[in-house]
GUTORKOL-809093 format. One record per residue (C-alpha): x, y, z; residue number from 1. Coordinates in Angstrom, 3 decimals, always signed. Example, Ala and Ser with C-alpha at 12.3 -4.5 7.8 and 13.67 -1.06 7.14 Angstrom:
2
+----------+----------+----------+------+
:     east :    north :       up : resi :
+----------+----------+----------+------+
:  +12.300 :   -4.500 :   +7.800 :    1 :
:  +13.670 :   -1.060 :   +7.140 :    2 :
+----------+----------+----------+------+
END
This chain:
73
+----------+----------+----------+------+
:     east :    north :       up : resi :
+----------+----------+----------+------+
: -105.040 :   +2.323 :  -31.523 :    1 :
: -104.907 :   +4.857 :  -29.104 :    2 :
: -108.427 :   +6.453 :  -27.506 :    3 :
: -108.432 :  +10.842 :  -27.252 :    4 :
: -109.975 :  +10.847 :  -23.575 :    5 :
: -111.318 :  +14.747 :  -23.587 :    6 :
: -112.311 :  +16.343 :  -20.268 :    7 :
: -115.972 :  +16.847 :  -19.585 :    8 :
: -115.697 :  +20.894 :  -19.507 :    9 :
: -119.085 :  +22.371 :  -17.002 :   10 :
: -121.053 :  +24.612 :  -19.514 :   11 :
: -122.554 :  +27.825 :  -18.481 :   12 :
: -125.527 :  +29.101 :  -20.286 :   13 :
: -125.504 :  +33.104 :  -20.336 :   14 :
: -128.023 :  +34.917 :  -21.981 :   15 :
: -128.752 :  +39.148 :  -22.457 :   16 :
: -132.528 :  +38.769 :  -23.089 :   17 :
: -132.582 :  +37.855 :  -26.321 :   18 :
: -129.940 :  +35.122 :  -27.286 :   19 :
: -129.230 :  +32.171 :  -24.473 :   20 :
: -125.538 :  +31.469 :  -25.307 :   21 :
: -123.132 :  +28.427 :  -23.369 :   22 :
: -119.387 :  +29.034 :  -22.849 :   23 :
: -117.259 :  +27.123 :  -20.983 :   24 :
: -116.864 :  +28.018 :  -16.968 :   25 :
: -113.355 :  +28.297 :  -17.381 :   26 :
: -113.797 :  +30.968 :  -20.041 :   27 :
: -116.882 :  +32.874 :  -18.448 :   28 :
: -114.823 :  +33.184 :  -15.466 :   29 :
: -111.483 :  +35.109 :  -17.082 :   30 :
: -113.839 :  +37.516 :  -19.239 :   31 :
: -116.763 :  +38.264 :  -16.770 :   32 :
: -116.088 :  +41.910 :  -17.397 :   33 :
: -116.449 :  +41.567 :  -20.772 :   34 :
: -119.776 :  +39.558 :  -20.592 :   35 :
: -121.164 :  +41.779 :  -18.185 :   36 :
: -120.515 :  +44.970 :  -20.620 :   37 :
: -122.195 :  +42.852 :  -24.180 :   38 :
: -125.348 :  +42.856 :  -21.191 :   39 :
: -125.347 :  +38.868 :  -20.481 :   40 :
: -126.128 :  +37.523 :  -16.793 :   41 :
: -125.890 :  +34.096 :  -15.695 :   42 :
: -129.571 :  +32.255 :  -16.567 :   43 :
: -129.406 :  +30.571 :  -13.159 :   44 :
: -129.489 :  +34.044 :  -11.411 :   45 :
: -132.706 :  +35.420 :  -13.211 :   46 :
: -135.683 :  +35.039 :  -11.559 :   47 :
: -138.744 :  +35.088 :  -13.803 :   48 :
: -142.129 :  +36.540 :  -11.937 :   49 :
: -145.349 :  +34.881 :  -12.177 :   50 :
: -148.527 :  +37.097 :  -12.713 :   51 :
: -151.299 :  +35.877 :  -10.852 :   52 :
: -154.548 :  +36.935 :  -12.981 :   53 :
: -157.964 :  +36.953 :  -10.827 :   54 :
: -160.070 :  +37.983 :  -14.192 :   55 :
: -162.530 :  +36.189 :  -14.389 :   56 :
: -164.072 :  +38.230 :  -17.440 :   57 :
: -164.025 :  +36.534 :  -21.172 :   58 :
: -164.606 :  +38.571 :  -24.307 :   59 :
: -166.524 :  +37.250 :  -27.024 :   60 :
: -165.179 :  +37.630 :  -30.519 :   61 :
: -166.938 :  +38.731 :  -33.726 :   62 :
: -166.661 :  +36.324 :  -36.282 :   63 :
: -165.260 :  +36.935 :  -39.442 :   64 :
: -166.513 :  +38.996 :  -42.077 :   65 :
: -166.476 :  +36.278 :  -45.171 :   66 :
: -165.224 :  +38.225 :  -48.984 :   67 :
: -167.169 :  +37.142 :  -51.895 :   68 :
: -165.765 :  +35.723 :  -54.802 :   69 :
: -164.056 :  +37.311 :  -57.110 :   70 :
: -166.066 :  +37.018 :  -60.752 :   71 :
: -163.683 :  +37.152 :  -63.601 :   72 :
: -164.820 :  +37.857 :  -66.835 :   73 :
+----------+----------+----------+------+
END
């Protein structure tokens, strides 16, 4: 019996937003240019920014209104 050794490929996740996709670096790499133009950027290279909030403030909510029950004659 022979074994099928298969070579680890390194996975790149892209994503445009919306969808998070992973293609292999080897294939990212010959079709940048068409990546870039579908809108997808590297995930490593965006840099989400954290909102500090200082409001201390808190809202109180109405309860809810309760329905009555429907009679059926």
């Amino acid at each position: 019996m022979t074994k099928i050794i298969t070579p680890v490929v390194p996975l790149v996740k892209l994503t445009n937003g919306q969808k998070t996709i992973e293609r292999s670096k080897i294939q990212y790499e010959s079709n940048i240019k068409h990546f870039t133009m579908r809108g997808f950027k590297l995930v490593s290279d965006i840099v989400k920014e954290v909102k500090e909030t200082t409001n201390d403030k808190v809202v109180k909510l109405k309860p809810k209104k309760k329905k009555g029950k429907k009679w059926n004659n």
